[in-house]
C-alpha positions in Angstrom: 0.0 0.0 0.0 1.1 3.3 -0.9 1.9 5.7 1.6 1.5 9.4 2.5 3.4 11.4 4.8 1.5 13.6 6.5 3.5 17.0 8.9 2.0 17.8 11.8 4.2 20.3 13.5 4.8 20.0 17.2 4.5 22.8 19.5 7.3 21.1 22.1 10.1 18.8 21.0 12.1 16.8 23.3 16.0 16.9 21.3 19.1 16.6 22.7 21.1 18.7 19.5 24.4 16.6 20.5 22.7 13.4 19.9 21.5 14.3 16.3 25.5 15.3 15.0 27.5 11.7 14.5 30.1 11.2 16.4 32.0 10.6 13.9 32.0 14.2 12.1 34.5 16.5 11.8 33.8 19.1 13.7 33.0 16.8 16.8 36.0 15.3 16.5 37.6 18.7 16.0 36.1 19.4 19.2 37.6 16.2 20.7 40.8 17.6 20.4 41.2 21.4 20.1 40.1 23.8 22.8 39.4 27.4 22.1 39.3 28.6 25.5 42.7 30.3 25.0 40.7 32.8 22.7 39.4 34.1 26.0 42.3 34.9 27.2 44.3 36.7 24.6 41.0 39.1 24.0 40.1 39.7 27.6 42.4 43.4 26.8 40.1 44.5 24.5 36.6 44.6 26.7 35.5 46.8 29.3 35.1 45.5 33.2 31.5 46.6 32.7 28.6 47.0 30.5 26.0 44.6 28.3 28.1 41.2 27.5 29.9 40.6 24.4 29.6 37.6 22.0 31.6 35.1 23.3 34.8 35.4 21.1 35.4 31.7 21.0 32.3 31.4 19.3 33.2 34.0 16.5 36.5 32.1 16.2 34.6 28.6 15.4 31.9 30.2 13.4 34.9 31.4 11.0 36.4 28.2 11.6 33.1 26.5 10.1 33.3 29.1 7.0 37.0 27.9 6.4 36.7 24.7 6.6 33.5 24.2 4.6 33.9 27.0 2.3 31.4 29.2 3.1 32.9 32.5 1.9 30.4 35.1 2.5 29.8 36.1 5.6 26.1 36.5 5.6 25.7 33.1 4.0 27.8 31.7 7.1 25.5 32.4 9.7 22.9 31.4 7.5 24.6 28.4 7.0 25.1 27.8 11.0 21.4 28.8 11.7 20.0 25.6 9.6 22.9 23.3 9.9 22.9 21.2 13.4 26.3 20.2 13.1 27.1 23.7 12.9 24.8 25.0 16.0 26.4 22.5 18.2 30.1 23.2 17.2 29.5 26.9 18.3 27.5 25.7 21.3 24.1 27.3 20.0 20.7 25.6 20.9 17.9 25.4 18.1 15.9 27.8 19.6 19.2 30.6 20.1 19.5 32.9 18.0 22.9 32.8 16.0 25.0 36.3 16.5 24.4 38.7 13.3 26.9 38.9 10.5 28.2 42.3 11.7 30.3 40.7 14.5 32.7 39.8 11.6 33.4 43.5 11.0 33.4 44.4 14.4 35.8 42.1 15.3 38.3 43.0 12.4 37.8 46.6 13.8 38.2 45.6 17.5 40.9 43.0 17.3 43.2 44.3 14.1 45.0 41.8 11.7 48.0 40.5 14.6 45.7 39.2 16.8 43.8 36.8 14.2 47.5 36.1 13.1 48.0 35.5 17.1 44.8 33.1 16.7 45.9 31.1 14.1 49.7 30.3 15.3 48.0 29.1 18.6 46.2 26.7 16.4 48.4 25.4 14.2 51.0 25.0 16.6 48.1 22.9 18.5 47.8 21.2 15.8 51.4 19.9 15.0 51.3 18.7 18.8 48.3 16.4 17.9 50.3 14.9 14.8 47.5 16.8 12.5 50.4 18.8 10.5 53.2 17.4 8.8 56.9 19.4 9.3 58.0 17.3 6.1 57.4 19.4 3.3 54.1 21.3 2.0 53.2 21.3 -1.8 51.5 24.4 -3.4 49.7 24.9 -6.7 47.4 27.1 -8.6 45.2 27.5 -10.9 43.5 30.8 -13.4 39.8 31.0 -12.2 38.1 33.7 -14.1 36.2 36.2 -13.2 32.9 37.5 -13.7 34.1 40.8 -15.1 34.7 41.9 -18.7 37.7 43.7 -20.2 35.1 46.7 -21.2 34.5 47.1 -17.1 38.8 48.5 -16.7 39.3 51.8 -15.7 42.3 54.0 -14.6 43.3 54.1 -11.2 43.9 57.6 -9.8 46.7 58.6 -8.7 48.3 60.6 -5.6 50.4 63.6 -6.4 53.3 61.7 -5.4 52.5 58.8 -7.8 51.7 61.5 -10.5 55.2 63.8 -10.1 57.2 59.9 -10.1 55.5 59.1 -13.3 56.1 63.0 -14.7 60.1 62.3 -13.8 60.4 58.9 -15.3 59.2 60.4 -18.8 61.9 63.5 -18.6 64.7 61.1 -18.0 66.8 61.7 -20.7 66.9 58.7 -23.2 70.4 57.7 -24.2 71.0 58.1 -28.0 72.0 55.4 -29.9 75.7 55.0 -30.8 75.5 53.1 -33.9 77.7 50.4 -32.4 77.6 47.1 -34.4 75.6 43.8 -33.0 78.2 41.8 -31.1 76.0 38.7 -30.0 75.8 39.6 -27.3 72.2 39.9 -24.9 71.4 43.1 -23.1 69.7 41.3 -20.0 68.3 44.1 -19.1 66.3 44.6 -21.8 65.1 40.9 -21.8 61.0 40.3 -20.8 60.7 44.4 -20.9 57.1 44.2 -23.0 55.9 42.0 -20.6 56.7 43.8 -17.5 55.6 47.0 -19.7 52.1 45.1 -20.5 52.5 43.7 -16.4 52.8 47.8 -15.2 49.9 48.8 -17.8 47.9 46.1 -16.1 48.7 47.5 -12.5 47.6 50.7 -13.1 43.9 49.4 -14.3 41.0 47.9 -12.1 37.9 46.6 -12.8 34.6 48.6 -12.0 33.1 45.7 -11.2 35.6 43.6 -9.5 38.1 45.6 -8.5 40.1 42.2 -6.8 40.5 40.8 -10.3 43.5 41.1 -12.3 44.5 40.5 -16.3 45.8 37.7 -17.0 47.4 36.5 -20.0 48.0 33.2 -21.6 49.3 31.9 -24.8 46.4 30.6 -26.8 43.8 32.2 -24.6 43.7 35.9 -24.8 43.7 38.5 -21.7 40.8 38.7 -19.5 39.9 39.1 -15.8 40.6 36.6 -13.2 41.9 35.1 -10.1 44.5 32.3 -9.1 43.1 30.0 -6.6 45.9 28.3 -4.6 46.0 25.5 -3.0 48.6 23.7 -0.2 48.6 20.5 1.5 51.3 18.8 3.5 
């Protein structure tokens, strides 16, 4: 006989959120064997004895933590992410009826914090990390690869310059050329002459951006033109 599901929502639920993440995922085994706590400790500077409490910086360590290590790269689609995803509410220690911290938090914390303490952050954890055996000290391989961009040529414009980039540029062009002597060809290769229309074509480039993606960059390939785009790297040990 053919069934039919039928959804009565419940008004109470009974759950225990740990018991519906395996124990075999990575995140709870993550939690197994990394603790945060030391977050507390190297932010404690930066808030006030008194007032409303702060988002518990630990968590806005592991909510990044979930974006890196599941590719989540915007930061609105991350707590998105963490709101529907129970794996993700218990790894941050979030209850399904909590509300997960706003997106903003990310920006404030950049502003709070600066660049050397995130830096701080992630030494503490890698060196936790070689401890557990997790990193290799053997060697590390890196490649890359042209992704490319969402952005046509068309979309270029010049980038403007400061007066001091404008009076360098103004210098450089009354240099006075040297005039040629005449000499004979010896065999011989000026080095320094050697790639210059590339770095020419490289410095042209440089002083271009996109309108509408500004973080792409032309690249050029034998065989496939110029156009916009990025180079995704990758490393593994």
């Amino acid at each position: 006989m053919q069934g039919k599901k039928e959804f009565n929502q419940r008004i109470y639920y009974n759950i225990n959120l740990d018991s519906l993440v395996p124990e075999d995922h990575l995140l709870k085994r993550l939690e197994r064997l990394i603790s945060f706590n030391f977050v507390r400790d190297i932010t404690k500077s930066y808030y006030s004895h008194t007032g409303k409490p702060s988002i518990d910086p630990v968590v806005l360590v592991k909510m990044l933590l979930v974006g890196y290590l599941f590719d989540i790269r915007s930061e609105r689609k991350l707590v998105e992410e963490i709101s529907l995803n129970l794996a993700y509410r218990w790894y941050i220690g979030y209850d399904l009826d909590e509300e997960i911290p706003d997106h903003s938090i990310f920006s404030k914390a950049r502003v709070r914090f600066g660049k050397k303490l995130f830096v701080d952050i992630f030494e503490k954890i890698l060196v936790k990390c070689i401890e557990l055996g997790l990193v290799s000290k053997k060697g590390m391989l890196v490649d890359s690869t042209i992704v490319r961009a969402n952005a046509s040529d068309s979309s270029m414009v010049e980038i403007d310059l400061s007066p001091g980039q404008y009076w360098k540029r103004l210098d450089r062009k009354e240099k006075p050329k040297k005039k040629l002597s005449g000499a004979r060809y010896t065999g011989e290769v000026d080095k320094s002459k050697m790639g210059k229309r590339r770095r020419d074509i490289n410095r042209l480039s440089l002083r271009k951006k996109s309108k509408t993606d500004p973080d792409a960059t032309i690249v050029r390939k034998p065989g496939m033109g110029s156009h916009l785009s990025y180079k995704a790297h990758i490393a593994t040990d």
